[in-house]
C-alpha distance (Angstrom), angle and dihedral (degrees) to the residues before:
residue distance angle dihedral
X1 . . .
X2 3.63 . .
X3 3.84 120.3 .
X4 3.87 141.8 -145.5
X5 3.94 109.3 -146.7
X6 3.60 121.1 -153.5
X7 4.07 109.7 -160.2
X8 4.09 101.4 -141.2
X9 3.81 113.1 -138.6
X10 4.02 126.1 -160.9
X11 3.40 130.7 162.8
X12 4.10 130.7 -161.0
X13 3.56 93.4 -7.9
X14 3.95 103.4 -35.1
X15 3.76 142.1 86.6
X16 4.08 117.0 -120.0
X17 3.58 116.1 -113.0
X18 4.11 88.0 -130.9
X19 3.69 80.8 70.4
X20 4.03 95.1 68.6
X21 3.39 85.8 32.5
X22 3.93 87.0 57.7
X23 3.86 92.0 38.4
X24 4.35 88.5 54.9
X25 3.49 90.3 51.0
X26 3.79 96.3 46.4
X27 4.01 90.3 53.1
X28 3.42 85.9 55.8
X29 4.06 93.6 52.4
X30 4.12 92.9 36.7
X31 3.96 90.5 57.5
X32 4.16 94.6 43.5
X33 4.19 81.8 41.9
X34 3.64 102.2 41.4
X35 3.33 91.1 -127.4
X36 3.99 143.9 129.8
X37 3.86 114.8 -99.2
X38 4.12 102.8 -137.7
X39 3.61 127.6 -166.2
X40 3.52 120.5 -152.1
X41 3.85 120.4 -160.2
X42 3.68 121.2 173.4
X43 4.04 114.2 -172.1
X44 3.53 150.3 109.6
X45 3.93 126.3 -87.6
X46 4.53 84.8 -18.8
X47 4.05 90.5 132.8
X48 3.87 85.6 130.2
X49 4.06 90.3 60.3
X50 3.71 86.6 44.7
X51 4.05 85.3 62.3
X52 3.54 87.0 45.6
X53 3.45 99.6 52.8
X54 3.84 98.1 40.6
X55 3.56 81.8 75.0
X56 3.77 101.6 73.4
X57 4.02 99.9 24.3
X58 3.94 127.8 71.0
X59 4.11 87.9 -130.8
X60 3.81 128.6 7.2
X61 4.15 110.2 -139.4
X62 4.01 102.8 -153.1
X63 3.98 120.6 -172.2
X64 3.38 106.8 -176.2
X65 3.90 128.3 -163.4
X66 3.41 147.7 124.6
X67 3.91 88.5 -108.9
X68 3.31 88.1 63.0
X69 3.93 94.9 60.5
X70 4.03 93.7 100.3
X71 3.98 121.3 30.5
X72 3.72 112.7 -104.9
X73 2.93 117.7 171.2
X74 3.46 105.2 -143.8
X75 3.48 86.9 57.6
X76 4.15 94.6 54.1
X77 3.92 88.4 53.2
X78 4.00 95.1 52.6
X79 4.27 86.9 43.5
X80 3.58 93.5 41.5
X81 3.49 96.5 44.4
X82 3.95 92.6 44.9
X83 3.83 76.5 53.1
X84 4.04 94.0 68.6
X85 3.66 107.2 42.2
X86 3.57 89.8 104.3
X87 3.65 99.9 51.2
X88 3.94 124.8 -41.6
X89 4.07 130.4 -128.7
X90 3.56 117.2 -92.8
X91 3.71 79.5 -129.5
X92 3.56 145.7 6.4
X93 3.69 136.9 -161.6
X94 3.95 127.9 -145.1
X95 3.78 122.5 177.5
X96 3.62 114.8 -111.0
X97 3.69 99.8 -123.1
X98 4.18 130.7 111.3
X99 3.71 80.0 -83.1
X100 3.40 98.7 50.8
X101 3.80 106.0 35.3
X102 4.16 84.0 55.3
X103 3.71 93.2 68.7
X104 3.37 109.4 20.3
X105 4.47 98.5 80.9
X106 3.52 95.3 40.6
X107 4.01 89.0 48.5
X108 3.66 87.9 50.3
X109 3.91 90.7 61.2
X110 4.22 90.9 46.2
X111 3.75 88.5 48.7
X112 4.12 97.0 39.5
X113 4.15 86.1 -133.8
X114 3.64 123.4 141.5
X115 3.69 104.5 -116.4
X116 4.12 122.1 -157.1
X117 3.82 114.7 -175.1
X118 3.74 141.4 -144.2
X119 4.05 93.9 23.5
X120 4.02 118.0 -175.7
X121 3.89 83.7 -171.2
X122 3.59 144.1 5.0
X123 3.91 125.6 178.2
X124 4.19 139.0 157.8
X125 3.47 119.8 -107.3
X126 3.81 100.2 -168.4
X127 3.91 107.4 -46.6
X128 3.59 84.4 -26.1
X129 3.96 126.5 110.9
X130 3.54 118.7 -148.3
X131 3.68 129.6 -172.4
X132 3.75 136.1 -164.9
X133 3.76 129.2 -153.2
X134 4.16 140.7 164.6
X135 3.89 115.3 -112.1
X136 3.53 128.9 -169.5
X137 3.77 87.5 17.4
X138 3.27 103.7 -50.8
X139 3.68 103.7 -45.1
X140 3.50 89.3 106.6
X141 3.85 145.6 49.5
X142 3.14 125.2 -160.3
X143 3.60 123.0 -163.1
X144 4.41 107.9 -143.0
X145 3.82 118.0 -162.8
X146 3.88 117.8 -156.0
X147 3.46 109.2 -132.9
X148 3.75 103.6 -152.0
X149 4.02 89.9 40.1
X150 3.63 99.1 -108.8
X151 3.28 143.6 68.6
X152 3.76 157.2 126.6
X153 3.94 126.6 -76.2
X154 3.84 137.0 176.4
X155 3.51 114.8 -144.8
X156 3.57 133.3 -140.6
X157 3.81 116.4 -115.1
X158 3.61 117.1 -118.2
X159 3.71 91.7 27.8
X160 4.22 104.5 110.1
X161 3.88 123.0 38.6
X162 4.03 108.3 -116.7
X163 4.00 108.8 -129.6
X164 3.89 122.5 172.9
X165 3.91 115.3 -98.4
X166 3.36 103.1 -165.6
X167 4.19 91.7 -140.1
X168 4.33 115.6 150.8
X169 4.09 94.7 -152.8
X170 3.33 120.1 -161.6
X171 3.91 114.2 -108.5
X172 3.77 124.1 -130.5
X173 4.06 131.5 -177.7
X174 3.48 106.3 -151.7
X175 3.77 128.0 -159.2
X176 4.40 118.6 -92.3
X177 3.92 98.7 -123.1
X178 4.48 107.5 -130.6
X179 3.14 106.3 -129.8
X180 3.91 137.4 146.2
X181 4.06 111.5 -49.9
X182 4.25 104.4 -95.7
X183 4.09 120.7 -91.6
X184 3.50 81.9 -125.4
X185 3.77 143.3 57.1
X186 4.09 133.3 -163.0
X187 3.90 106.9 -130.2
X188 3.49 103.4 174.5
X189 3.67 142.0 -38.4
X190 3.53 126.3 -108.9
X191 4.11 121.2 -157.9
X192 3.39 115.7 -149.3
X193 4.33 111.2 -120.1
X194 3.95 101.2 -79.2
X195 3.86 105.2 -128.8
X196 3.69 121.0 -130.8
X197 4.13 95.4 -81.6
X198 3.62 126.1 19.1
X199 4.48 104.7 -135.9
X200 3.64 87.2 -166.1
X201 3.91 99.0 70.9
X202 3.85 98.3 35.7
X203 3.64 126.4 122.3
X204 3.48 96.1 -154.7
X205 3.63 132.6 33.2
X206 4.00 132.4 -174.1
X207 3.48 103.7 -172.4
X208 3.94 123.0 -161.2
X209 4.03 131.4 -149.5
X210 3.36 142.8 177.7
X211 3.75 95.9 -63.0
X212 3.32 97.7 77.4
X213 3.77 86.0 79.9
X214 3.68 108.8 -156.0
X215 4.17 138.3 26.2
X216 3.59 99.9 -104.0
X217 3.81 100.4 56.6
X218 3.63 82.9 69.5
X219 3.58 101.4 93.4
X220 4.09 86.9 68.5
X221 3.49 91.4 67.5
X222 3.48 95.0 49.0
X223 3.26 91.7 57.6
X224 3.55 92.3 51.4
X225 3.65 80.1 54.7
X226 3.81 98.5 49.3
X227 3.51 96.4 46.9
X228 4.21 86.3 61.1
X229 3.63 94.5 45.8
X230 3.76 79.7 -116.8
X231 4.12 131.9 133.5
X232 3.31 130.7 -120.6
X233 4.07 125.1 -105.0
X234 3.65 128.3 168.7
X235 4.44 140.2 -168.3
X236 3.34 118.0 -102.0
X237 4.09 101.4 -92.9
X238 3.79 87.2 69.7
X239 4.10 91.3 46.8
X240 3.97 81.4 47.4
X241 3.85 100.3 48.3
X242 5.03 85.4 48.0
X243 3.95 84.2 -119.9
X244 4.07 79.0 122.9
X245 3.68 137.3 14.0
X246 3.80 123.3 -103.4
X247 3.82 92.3 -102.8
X248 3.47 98.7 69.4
X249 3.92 93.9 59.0
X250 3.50 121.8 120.7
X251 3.94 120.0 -150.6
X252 3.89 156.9 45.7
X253 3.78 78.2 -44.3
X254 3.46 103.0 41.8
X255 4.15 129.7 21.7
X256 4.02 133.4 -37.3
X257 3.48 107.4 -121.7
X258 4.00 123.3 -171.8
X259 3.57 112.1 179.0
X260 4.11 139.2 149.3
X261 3.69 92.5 -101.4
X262 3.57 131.2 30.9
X263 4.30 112.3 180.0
X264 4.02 103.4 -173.4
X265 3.87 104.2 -161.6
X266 3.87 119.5 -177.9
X267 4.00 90.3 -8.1
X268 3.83 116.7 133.2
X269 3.67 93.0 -159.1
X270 3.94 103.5 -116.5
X271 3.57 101.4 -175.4
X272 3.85 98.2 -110.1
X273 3.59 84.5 59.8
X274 3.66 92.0 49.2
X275 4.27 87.6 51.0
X276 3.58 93.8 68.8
X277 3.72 100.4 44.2
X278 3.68 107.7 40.0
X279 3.04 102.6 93.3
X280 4.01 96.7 68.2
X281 3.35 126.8 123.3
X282 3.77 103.5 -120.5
X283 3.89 116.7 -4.1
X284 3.77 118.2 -160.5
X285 4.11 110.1 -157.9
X286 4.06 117.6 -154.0
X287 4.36 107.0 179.9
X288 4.19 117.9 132.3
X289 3.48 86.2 -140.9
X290 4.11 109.7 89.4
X291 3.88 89.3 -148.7
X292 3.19 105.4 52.6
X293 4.00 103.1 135.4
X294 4.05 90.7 -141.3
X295 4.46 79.0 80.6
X296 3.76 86.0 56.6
X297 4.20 81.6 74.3
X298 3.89 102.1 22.9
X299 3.80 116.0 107.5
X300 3.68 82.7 -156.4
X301 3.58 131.9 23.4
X302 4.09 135.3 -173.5
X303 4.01 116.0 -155.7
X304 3.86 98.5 -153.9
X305 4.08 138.1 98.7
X306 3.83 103.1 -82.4
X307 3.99 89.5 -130.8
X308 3.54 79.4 70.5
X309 3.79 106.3 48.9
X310 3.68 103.1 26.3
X311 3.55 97.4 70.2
X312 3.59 96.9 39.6
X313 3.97 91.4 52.6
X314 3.72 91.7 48.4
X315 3.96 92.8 48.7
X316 3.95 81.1 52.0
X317 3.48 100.9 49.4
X318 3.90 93.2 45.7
X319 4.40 91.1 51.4
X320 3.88 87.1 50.7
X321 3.82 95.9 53.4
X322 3.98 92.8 37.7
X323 3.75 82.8 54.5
């Protein structure tokens, strides 16, 4: 049987949501395929993301060892590689991330697979394997066929909704290849400053844009905001004008956010703003103009000056919780 492998990523002690995202997607391919979804893990002493990942792949591949503690990706090729010699995947998946873009071309070469990064979708049309990807910064996508029918692909965070799928995959340890010691070496890792809230792991989400018009007519919003229990994220005008700080930015330009609620005030919709908020659960759009593109995505929009609504929402939302 052919197979669809899914390369797991963690980092300091947890697994990356693009994994699950990869692992959805790749159910989706295996079933139209016919073929076994496999997750590959390589680590040291992760048996407990192993579990974890058993339950949305037919077969988790483990390497363990102590090698393996801190990605290198010199290291990935040789396991990964080691990994195929008995048949390789019609197609695998890597996140598009640091991590992931590291590996991923110099893998391509070991393997002799085509490789097309930073893909918002990727499907089969009969035996033939399509991807999709944003050109010109978004404004465009381009649809890429592999000729031979496989492939690999790094895919864009933020970019497939993670449900549960309920699979119990098998588990196997698989051998550490020797080889020559890396080029390379990890020698420490070095987080970037956090910044005052983190947008990606918020539940709720009232964004701002450049209809809000001036600074001081921020504090609305973020009461708005409060009153949710949610943070406050913004376009890139207001990032442009200082009225916020670069980490609250949502879009191709700033950070892929996916969470339950998504409230859009004052944003147009400009399609790199769109990019990093698609993927929300339920997006709530508040713009006087009636074509605004930003309604093109809501679930729910409000046609009305948002000097109007906001405060009236918020005064809403505060009586129901009092009561």
């Amino acid at each position: 049987m052919s197979a669809i492998s899914v390369l797991a990523e963690h980092r300091r002690g947890e697994l990356r949501d693009v994994t699950f995202e990869m692992l959805v997607r790749g159910r989706e391919l295996a079933e139209k395929r016919g073929a076994a979804l496999i997750a590959i893990l390589l680590g040291h002493q992760v048996d407990n993301f192993a579990q974890r990942l058993s339950e949305y792949a037919d077969r988790v591949i483990l390497v363990d060892h102590p090698d393996l503690i801190h990605f290198n990706p010199e290291i990935y090729r040789k396991v990964l590689t080691s990994l195929t010699k008995n048949g390789r995947p019609v197609l695998v998946l890597i996140g598009h991330t640091a991590f992931g873009v590291d590996v991923a071309p110099g893998l391509s070469v070991d393997l002799n697979l085509a490789l097309v990064t930073d893909c918002v979708d990727i499907r089969f049309e009969g035996d033939q394997l399509i991807a999709v990807r944003q050109m010109y910064g978004g404004k465009l996508n381009a649809e890429v066929s592999f000729a031979e029918g496989e492939g690999l692909a790094t895919i864009r965070p933020g970019s497939c909704a993670v449900r549960p799928l309920g699979l119990h995959g098998e588990i196997v340890k698989a051998d550490y290849p020797a080889g020559e010691p890396p080029r390379r070496e990890f020698v420490h890792y070095i987080e970037a400053p956090p910044g005052e809230v983190d947008i990606t792991q918020a539940d709720v989400i009232v964004a701002v844009g450049r209809g809000l018009k001036e600074k001081a007519n921020l504090s609305i919003v973020e009461e708005l905001a409060s009153s949710l229990g949610g943070v406050l994220a913004c376009s890139r005008p207001i990032v442009d004008a200082g009225w916020l700080p670069k980490d609250r930015q949502v879009g191709s330009s700033g950070k892929t956010v996916k969470p339950k609620l998504y409230i859009a005030v004052g944003i147009s919709g400009a399609f790199q703003h769109v990019t990093g908020m698609k993927g929300s659960d339920t997006i709530i759009a508040i713009n006087k103009d009636p074509n605004a593109p930003v309604f093109n995505e809501a679930d729910y929009g409000i046609v009305e000056d948002l000097f109007k609504v906001v405060p009236v929402l918020k005064g809403k939302i505060v009586e129901l919780r009092s009561s």
